[in-house]
C-alpha positions in Angstrom: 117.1 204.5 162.6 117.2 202.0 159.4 120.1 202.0 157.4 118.1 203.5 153.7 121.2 203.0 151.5 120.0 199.1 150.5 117.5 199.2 148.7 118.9 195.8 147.4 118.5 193.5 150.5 114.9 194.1 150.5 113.6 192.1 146.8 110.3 191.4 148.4 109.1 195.2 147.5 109.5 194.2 143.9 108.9 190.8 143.2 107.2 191.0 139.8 110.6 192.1 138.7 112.9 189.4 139.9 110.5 187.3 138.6 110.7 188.5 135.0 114.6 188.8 135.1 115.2 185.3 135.9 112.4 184.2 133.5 114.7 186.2 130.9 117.8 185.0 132.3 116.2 181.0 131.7 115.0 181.8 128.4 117.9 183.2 127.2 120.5 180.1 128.3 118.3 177.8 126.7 118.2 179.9 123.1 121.8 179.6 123.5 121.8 175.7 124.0 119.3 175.0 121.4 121.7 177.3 119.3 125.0 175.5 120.0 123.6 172.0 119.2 122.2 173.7 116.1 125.8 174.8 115.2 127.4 171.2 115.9 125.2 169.3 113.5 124.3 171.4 110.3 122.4 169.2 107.6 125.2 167.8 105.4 125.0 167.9 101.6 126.8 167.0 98.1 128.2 170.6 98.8 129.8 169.9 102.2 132.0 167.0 101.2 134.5 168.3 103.6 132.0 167.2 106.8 131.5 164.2 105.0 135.4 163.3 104.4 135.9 164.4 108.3 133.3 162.4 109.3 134.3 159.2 107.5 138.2 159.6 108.7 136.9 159.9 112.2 134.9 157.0 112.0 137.6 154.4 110.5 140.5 155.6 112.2 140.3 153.7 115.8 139.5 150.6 113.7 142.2 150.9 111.3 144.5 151.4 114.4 143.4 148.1 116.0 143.7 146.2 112.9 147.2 147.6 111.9 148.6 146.8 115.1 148.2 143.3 115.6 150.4 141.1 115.2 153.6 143.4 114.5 156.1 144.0 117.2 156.7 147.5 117.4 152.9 147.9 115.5 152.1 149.5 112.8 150.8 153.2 112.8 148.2 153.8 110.4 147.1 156.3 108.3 143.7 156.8 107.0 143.2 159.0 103.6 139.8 159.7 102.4 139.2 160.4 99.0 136.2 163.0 97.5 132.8 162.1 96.8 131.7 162.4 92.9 131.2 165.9 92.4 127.8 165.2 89.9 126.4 164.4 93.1 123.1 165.8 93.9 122.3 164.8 97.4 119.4 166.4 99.7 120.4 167.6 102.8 120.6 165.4 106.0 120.4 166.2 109.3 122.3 163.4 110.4 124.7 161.0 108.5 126.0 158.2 109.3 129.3 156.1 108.4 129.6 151.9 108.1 131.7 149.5 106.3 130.3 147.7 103.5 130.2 143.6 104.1 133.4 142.0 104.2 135.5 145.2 104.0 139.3 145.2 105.3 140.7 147.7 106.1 144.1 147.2 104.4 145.0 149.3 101.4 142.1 150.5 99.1 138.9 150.3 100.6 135.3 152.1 100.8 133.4 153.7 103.5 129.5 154.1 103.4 127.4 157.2 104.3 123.9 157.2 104.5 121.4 159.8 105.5 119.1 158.5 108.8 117.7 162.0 109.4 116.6 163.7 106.3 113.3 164.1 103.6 115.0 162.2 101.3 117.1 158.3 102.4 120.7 158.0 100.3 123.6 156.2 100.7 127.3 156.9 98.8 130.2 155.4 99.2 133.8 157.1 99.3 137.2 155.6 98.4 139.7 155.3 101.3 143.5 154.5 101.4 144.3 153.2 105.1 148.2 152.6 104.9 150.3 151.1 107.4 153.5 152.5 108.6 156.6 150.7 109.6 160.0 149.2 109.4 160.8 147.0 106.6 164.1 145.5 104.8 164.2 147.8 101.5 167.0 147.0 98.9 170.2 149.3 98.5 171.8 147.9 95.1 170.6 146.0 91.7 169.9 142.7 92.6 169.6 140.9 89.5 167.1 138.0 88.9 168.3 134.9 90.3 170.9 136.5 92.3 171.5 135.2 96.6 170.1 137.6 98.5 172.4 138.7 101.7 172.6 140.9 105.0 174.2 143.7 103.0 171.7 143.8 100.3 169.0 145.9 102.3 168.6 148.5 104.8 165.8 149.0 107.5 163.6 151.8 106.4 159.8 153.0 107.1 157.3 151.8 104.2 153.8 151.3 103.8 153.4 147.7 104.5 149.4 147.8 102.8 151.0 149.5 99.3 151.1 145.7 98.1 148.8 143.2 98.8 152.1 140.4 99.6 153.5 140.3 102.7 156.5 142.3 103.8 159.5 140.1 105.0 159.8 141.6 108.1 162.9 139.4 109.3 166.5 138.7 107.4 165.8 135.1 108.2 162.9 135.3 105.8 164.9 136.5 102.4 168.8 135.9 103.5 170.1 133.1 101.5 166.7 133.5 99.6 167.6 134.3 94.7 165.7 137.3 93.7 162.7 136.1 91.4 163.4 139.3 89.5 164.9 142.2 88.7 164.9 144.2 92.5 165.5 148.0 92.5 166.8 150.5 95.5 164.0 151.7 97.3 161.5 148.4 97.2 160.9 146.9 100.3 161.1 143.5 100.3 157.9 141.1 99.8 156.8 137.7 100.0 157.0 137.6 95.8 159.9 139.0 95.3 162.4 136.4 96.6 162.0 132.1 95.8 164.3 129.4 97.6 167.4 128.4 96.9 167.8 125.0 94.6 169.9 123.0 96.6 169.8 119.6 94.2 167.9 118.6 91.1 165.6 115.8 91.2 167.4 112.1 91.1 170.3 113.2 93.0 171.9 111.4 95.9 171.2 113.3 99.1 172.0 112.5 102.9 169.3 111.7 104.8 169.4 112.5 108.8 167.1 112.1 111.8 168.3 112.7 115.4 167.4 113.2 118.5 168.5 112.8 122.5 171.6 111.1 122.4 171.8 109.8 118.7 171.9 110.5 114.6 170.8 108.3 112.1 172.1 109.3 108.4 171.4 107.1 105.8 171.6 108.3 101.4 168.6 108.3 99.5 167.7 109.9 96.0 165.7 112.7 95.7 162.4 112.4 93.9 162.0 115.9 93.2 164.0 119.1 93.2 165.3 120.1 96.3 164.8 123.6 97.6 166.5 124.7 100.7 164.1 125.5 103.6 161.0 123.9 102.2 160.4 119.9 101.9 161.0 117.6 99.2 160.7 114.0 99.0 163.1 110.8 99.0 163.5 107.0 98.4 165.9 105.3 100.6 167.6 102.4 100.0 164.4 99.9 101.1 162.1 101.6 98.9 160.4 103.5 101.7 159.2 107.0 100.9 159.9 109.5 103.2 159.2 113.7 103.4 162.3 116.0 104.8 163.3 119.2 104.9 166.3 120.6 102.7 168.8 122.0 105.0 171.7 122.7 102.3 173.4 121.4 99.0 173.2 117.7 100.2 171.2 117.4 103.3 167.5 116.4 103.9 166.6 116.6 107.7 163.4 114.1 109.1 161.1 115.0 111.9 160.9 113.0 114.5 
C-alpha cells in the first residue's frame, strides 16, 4: 500500500503552483533590493545639509589623516570639522553628489570642500567651509615670559594643541626655543611657534670675536671682527686679520665656528 500522508513529495501533481510561488518569491527579493538601494542614495538637497556635511567629512578624512601624519614622530591625529552650507540656498535635488578639493587646496587649518551634482535635472556646485585640525604634543608656556626674556627648560610644559590653529610652525623640540628671547609678550597656555621666539645676540657688529675651525686631530683659532651682529645659532660674517672674509656660525658670546 502507498504511504497517502505526503502529499508534499509528490510537486509534479501541481506544477503550475510551484511555478507561480517561486515566480513571487523572485519578484518579491528583487522589490526589496531595488528598495534598499533606493533607501541608501536619496536625492540630496539645500534641505538635507546634514548628508551633505556627512558626505564631505567622509570624503576628506583619510586625506587629512595622511597629510597630518607625515613627518611627525608620534603623528598627528586629525580632526576634520565641517561647517553648514548657506541656508539662502536653493538647490534642486540630486541623485548623486559628489565631493573634490578645489585647486591647490591644503588641507591644514581653514579650508573648502566642493560638492557638485553629477546626477540630477539641474548641474550645481557649492562649496563648504572646513576646519581640519591637527592634534598633538607641543611645548606650551607655564609663566609670563616677558619680551626679550631667555627662554629655558622650565618655562613650558608638554601639552596636546592644535598644531594647524596658526599658520607658524610649532617648536616641537626644547633645542628649537631653549636659550632662544621671547619676541613678545608669551602667555600660559600658548604653545610655542616659530614667531614667537628670535636668537640670542651674542655680539654687536665691530666686535672682536674668536674665530675656530677644527677637525681630526687639530684646532685652528685665530680673532677677527665681526662685520655684523652676531646671533647665536645662526651665521654672521668676519674679517680676519689678512682681510679675508669668511661666514661662521655663532656658537656663544665670543665664538664663531667655520665649516670645514
Amino acid at each position: 500500500m502507498r504511504p497517502s500522508s505526503y502529499p508534499l513529495l509528490r510537486p509534479r501533481h501541481q506544477p503550475a503552483a510551484w511555478m507561480r510561488l517561486i515566480a513571487f518569491l523572485l519578484l518579491l527579493g528583487g522589490l526589496l533590493v531595488v528598495a534598499k538601494v533606493q533607501a541608501a542614495e536619496p536625492p540630496v538637497s539645500a534641505g538635507d545639509s546634514a548628508s551633505m556635511e556627512q558626505l564631505a567629512r567622509d570624503f576628506l578624512q583619510p586625506s587629512a589623516d595622511s597629510a597630518t601624519s607625515q613627518g611627525t614622530d608620534p603623528p598627528l591625529r586629525a580632526e576634520v570639522v565641517v561647517g553648514s552650507l548657506d541656508t539662502r540656498l536653493r538647490l534642486a535635488p540630486c541623485a548623486r553628489v559628489e565631493p573634490h578639493l578645489p585647486t591647490n587646496t591644503r588641507l591644514w587649518g581653514r579650508a573648502r570642500v566642493g560638492l557638485r551634482c553629477v546626477d540630477g535635472p539641474v548641474r550645481w556646485n557649492v562649496y563648504l567651509p572646513v576646519t581640519v585640525k591637527a592634534w598633538g604634543l607641543a611645548w606650551v608656556i607655564k609663566r609670563p615670559v616677558s619680551a626679550g626674556e631667555v627662554l629655558t627648560q622650565e618655562d613650558a610644559d608638554l601639552a596636546e594643541v592644535d598644531w594647524a590653529a596658526q599658520s607658524a610652525s610649532v617648536l616641537a623640540t626644547p633645542a628649537m626655543w631653549v636659550g632662544q628671547q621671547a619676541a613678545y609678550t608669551l602667555l600660559p597656555g600658548q604653545a610655542l611657534r616659530q614667531h614667537m621666539v628670535r636668537a640670542t645676540q651674542a655680539f654687536a657688529a665691530g666686535s672682536q670675536v674668536r674665530v675656530t675651525q677644527s677637525g681630526v686631530g687639530f684646532e685652528v683659532v685665530v680673532s677677527g671682527q665681526a662685520l655684523s651682529r652676531g646671533l647665536i645659532g645662526q651665521n654672521t660674517r668676519v674679517r680676519l686679520p689678512n682681510g679675508k672674509i669668511v661666514t661662521g656660525l655663532v656658537r656663544d658670546g665670543q665664538t664663531v665656528e667655520l665649516a670645514l
